[in-house]
N, C-alpha and C positions, 0 to 999 in steps of 0.2 A: 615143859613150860608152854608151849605151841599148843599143845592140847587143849590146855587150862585155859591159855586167850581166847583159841576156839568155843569151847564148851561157854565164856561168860559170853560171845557174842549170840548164842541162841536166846529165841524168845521163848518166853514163859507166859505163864499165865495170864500174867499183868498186861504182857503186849498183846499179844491175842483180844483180849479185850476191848484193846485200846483200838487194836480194829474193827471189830465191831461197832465202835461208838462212831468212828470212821464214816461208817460205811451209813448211818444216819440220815447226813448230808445227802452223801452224792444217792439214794433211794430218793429220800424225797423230789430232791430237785429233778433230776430224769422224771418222775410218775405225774409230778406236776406240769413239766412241759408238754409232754405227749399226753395227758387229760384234756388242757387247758382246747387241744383243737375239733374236740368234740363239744366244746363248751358253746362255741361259735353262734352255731345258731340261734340256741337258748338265750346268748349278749345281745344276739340282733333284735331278739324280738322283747329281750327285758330294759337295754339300754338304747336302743332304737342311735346306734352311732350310724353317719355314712361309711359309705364306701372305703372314704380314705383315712375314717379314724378306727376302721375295725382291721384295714390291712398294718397300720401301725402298732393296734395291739396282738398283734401277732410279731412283726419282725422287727420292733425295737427293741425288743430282749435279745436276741440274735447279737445285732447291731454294736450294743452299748457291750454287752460280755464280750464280742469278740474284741473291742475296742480297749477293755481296761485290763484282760486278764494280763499283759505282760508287766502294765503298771502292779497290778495289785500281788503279784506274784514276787517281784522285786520288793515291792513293800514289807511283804511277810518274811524274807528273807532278814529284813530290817528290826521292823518292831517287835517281831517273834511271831512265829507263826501259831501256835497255840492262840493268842491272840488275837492274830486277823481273824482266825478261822470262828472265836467266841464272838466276834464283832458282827460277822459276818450273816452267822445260822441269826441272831437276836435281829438283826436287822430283816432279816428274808422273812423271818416269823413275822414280824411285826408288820411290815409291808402288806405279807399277803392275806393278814388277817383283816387289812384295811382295803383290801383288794376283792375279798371277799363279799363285802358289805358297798360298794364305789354305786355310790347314787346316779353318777353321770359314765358317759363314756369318757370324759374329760379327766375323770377321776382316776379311773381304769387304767387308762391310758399313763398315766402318772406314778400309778402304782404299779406297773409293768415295767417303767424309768428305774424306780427303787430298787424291784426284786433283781433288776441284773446290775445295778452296782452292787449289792451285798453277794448278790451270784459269783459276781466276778471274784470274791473272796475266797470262796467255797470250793471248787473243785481243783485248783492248782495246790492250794493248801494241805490240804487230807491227802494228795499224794504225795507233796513233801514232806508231807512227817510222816511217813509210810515211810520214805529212806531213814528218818531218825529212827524208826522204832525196831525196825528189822534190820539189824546188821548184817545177818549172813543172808549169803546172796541167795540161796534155795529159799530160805523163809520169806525172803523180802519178793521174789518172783511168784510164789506163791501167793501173798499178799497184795501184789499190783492185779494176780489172775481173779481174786476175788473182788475187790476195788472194780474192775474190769466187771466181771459177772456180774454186780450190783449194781453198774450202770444200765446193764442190757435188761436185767431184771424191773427194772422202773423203768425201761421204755416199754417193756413187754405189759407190765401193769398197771402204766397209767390208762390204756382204753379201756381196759377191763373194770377198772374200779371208778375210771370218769365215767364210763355208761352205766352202773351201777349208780352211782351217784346223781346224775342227772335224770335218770328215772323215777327215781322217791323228794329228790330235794332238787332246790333252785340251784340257778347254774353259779354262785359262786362258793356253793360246798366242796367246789374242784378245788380252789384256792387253800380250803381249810384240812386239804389232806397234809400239809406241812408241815400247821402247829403242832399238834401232839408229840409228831416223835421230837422235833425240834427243840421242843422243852425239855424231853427225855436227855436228848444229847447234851442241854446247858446244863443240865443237874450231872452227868457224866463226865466229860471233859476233863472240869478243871481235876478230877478225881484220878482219873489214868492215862488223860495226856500229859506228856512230858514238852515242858517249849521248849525252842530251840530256834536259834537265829545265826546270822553271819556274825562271827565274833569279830570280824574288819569291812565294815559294809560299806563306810565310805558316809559322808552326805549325801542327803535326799538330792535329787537332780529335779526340779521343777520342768527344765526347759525340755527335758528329754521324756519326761511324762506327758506332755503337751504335744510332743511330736511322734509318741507309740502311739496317742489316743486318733492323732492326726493323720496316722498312716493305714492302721485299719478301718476307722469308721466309715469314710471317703470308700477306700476298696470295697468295705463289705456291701454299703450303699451302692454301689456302682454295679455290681453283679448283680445282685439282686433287682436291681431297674433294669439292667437289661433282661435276666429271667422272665420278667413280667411283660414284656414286649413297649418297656417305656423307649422315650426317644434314644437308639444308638447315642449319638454326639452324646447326648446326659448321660449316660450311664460312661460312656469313655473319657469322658474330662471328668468324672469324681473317679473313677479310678487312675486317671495321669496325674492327678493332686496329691493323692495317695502315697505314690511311687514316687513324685519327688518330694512328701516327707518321709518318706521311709529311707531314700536317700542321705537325705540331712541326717535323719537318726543313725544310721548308722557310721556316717560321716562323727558324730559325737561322742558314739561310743568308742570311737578307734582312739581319737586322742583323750579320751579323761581318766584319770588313774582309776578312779572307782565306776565300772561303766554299768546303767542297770542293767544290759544286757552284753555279755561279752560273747562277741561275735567271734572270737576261737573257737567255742562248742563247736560249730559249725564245722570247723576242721575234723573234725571226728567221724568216721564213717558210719559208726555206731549212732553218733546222735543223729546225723542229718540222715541215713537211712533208714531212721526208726520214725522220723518226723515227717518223711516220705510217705512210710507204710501207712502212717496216720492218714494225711490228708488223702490221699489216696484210697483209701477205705473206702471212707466218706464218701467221697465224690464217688464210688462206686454204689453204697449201700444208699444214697440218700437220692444218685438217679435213678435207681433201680425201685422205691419206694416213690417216686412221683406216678411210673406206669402202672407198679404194680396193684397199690391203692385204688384208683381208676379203674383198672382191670375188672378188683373184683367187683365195685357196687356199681360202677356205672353197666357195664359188660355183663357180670351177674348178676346182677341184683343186688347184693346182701348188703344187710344195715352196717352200719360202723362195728358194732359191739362182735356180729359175726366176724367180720372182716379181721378186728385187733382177735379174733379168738382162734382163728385160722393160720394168724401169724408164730401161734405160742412154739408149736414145734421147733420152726426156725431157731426162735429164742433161745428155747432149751437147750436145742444144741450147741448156741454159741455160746453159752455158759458155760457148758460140760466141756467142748472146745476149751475155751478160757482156764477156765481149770487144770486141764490138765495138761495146757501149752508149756510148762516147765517140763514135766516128763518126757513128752516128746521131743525137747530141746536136746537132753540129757543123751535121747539114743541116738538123734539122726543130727543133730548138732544146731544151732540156732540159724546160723543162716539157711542149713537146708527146711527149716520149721518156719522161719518165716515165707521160704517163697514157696512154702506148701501152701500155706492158706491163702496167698494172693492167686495161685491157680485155682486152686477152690474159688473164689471169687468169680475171677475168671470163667472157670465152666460153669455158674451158674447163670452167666450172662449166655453161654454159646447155648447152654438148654434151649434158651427164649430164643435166641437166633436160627437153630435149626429146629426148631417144633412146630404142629400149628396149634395156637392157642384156640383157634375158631371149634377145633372139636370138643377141646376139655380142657380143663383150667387144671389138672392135675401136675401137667409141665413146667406150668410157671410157680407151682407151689413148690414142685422140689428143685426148683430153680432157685427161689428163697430159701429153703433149708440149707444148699451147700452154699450157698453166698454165706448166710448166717454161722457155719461151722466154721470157715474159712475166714471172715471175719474177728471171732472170738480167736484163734488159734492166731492170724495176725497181728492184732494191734495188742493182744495182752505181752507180747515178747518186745514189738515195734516201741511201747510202753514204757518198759522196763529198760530197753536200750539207750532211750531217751536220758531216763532218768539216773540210771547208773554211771554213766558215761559222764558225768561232771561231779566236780567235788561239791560232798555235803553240805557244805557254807552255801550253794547258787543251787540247792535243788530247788526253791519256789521257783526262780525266774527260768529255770528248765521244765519244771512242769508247765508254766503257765505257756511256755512257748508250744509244748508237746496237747495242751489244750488248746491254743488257738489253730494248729493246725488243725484238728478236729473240726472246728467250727468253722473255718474255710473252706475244709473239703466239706461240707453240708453245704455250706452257700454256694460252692463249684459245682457238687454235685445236680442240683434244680435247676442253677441257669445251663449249665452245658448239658448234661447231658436231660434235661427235662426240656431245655428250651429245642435239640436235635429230636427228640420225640414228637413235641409238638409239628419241627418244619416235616418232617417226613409224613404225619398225619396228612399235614395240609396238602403236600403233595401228590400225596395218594390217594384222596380224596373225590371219587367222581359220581358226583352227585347226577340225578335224572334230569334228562334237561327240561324239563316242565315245574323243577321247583323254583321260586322268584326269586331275585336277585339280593335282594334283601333276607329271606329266610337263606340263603346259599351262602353270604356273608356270615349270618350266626352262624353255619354248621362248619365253616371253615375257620372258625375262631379254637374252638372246642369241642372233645367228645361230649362234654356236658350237655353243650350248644345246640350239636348237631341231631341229641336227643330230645331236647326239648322239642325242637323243628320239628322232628317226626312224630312227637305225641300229637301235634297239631297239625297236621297236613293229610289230606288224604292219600301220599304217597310214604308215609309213615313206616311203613314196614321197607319198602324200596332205601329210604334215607337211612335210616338204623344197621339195614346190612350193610350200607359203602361205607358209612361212619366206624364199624366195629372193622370192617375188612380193612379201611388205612389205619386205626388205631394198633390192630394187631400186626400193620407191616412197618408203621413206626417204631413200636416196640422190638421188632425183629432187627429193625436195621443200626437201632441204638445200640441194642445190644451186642452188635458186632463190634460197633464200634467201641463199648466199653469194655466186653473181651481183651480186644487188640492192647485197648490202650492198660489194662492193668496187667496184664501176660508181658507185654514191652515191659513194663517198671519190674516184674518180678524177677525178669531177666537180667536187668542191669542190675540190681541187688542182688542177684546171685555172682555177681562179678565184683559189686561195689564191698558188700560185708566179707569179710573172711572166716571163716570155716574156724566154729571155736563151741566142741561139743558141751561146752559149761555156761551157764547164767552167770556172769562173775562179772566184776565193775572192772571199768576199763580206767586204767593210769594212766 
């Protein structure tokens, strides 16, 4: 009889499918993020926005998703998730088709507002009904490793096909890489997705929706102003507002019978060290993509389209990683598999720390390759930790929490370790004393800066060497620092998980 229960929890056909239709979503929306920042220039010079409404249509998607996924994660738990999820893709299409065509930057700007509330549907959802559709736990890890792979795959493809795209067509054909499959997937959906909701959800909480939107937006605002070298005091009084609503919320979820987020997960080694792994990734892969970027076109030369073509290896391998981070769980057991690939992380920062990049850009390349293996073989298990580790009924409001740590360690990763790149540039820094105080100002702002200076100075080649020689010992010395600091976390999770050679949901 154990067999028979066995054998009907496998999937079949139909589910397999139903991943695929899945995985729709989360392509497009990763290929359209990482397109859209090659669009930049092309907006500046079609939509002629300022300064401060072209940095907004960049981080108000950020911003606003990291702000609702826990609401809208909890919603889908509610209304059904097959539902959010049709609500969700219809709206993003619609959005960016209108996003596409945006006469003004004002427009733009508005339609960037849209795509991340209906975003915010979208990626916590597809992996909650990833636990509905996959019951057995090898299928359903399996499943999250591909979910996983088709995220890295639409960051790896979005330059590719945005620079492809912006060289034959105007710059809001980046937008309209969405529609198609989009529509593909509303014609699919309701066809092999299965819904599924909290059969005791409780009433909707208003006040506690108003206080998750109120705890991350503040936070994520507040990093990010300081990343950019806005006023300290600003950027630490929107993150202390933050903090004490994140207080209150959690202050509300303690006593309300139905809370949207129930803050025992947390008790779980498995959940909060897999939400760890998350944020911590992040904050590893998205400081290490501030230098690295930089590195190559300012430092090299090479245009965008080289650069994302340069990056594909990495990718690939985090896929194939990802892939096959259940096997590897299988032999050497999940806790020893996930702080494998946070040391792969790890040594692809100490590459950069002990190499010189001044002779060949080769070291920092495969400094990104095993960040990226290490990577995919992390957060596909860190993932599944997550998301297994709580009952069926609360996987949206677990994935969405397992999403927003993602999107925090992005926002961690730029200000901390992007804003430690930039001080130690500046430090290291020594410029010829015959350039003006004012050109010396620009070069100590930025490598970008500090090039410009030299295209225009008769000591030009002088300024360009100090510029690339504190560039390449900022990068050195971040990367110790992010070393140190993701080797420490791999350590304490090799203390904090327990030793459990199977992918299996934890009671």
């Amino acid at each position: 009889m154990s067999v028979m229960v066995e054998e009907q929890r496998k999937a079949g056909a139909r589910e397999w499918g139903a991943l695929a239709v899945l995985m729709l979503p989360v392509l497009l929306v990763s290929v359209n993020n990482t397109a859209l920042s090659f669009a930049l220039p092309a907006i500046s010079q079609g939509l002629r926005p300022t300064g401060a409404q072209l940095l907004w249509i960049v981080d108000v998607y950020p911003l606003i998703l990291a702000a609702l996924l826990i609401p809208m994660g909890s919603l889908g738990d509610r209304i059904g998730r097959r539902k959010m999820l049709i609500i969700g893709s219809s709206g993003f299409g619609a959005v960016s088709l209108l996003a596409a065509f945006a006469p003004s930057a004002e427009f733009l700007l508005a339609a960037r507002v849209g795509t991340a509330i209906f975003g915010s549907m979208l990626l916590p959802t597809t992996l909650s009904l990833l636990r509905t559709v996959f019951r057995d736990d090898r299928q359903r890890s399996l499943a999250i490793a591909i979910w996983t792979a088709g995220f890295s795959a639409g960051a790896g493809l979005g330059p590719i096909a945005g620079g492809f795209l912006l060289n034959h067509f105007w710059w809001g054909s980046v937008f309209l890489l969405a529609v198609p499959a989009l529509v593909a997937f509303l014609i699919a959906a309701p066809l092999l997705l299965p819904e599924s909701r909290d059969p005791n959800p409780g009433p909707v909480d208003p006040a506690s929706i108003v206080l998750a939107v109120a705890t991350m937006a503040p936070v994520v605002y507040g990093i990010k102003s300081l990343a950019i070298g806005g006023s300290p005091l600003h950027g630490v009084l929107f993150i202390a507002v933050g903090a004490l609503c994140g207080l209150l919320f959690a202050r509300r979820q303690v006593v309300k019978n139905y809370p949207m987020l129930d803050l025992r997960f947390f008790r779980s080694a498995r959940f909060s060290g897999g939400l760890s792994v998350n944020m911590v990734s992040n904050v590893a892969l998205f400081g290490f993509l501030f230098f690295f970027t930089q590195y190559l076109q300012l430092v090299n030369g090479m245009d965008p389209m080289t650069s994302g073509l340069l990056m594909i290896p990495g990718l690939l391998l985090s896929i194939l990683t990802g892939l096959g981070a259940e096997r590897i769980a299988r032999v050497v057991g999940v806790r020893s598999a996930v702080v494998l690939g946070l040391l792969l992380v790890a040594a692809g920062f100490f590459v950069v720390a002990f190499t010189d990049q001044m002779q060949s850009s080769a070291p920092i390349l495969v400094a990104f390759t095993v960040m990226s293996a290490g990577t995919g073989l992390a957060t596909t298990l860190s993932t599944d930790l997550v998301v297994s580790s709580v009952p069926e009924s609360k996987a949206g409001a677990a994935s969405a929490v397992s999403e927003t740590g993602y999107e925090v360690g992005a926002v961690l990763g730029t200000a901390v370790l992007g804003g430690l790149t930039t001080a130690f540039y500046q430090a290291h820094l020594d410029l010829p004393a015959a350039v003006g105080a004012d050109s010396a100002q620009a070069a100590h702002e930025t490598l970008g800066g500090a090039l410009d200076v030299a295209a225009e100075s008769p000591l030009g080649s002088a300024v360009a060497d100090a510029a690339v020689a504190a560039f390449s010992a900022g990068m050195q010395w971040t990367s110790v620092f992010g070393g140190i600091l993701v080797a420490g976390v791999a350590l304490a999770l090799f203390r904090v998980l327990r030793a459990d050679r199977r992918v299996r949901r934890a009671v």
